[in-house]
C-alpha positions, 0 to 999 in steps of 0.5 A: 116394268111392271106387266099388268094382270088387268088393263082396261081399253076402251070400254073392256077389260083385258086380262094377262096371263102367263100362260104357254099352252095357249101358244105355239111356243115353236112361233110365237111369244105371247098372243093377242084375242081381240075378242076375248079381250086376253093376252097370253105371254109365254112364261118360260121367257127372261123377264126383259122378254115378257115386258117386250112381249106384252108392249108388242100384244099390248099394242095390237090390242089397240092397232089389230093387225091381220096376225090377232085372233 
């Protein structure tokens, strides 16, 4: 599957970045800011993990749950 670097919903654009310095990689994957419009996926993670990851950030982007910031 193929991670987009870019997506657009509803009316913004939301970047993806492979970035782990904005995780706490003791909990978390991948992190989902709704208000900044970015998903942040831990790159340290096989590659069947990152695509799991961003369905599951890519999917509180459209349902926000209480766990988004």
């Amino acid at each position: 599957m193929h991670i987009p670097k870019t997506f657009k919903l509803r009316r913004s654009t939301w970047t993806v970045s492979f970035d782990a310095t904005k995780l706490d990689t003791t909990r978390f994957m991948g992190i989902c800011y709704l208000r900044q419009h970015k998903i942040f996926i831990d790159p340290a993670l096989p590659r069947n993990e990152m695509e799991e990851t961003f369905m599951h950030e890519f999917l509180h982007s459209i349902w926000p749950s209480n766990m988004c910031s």
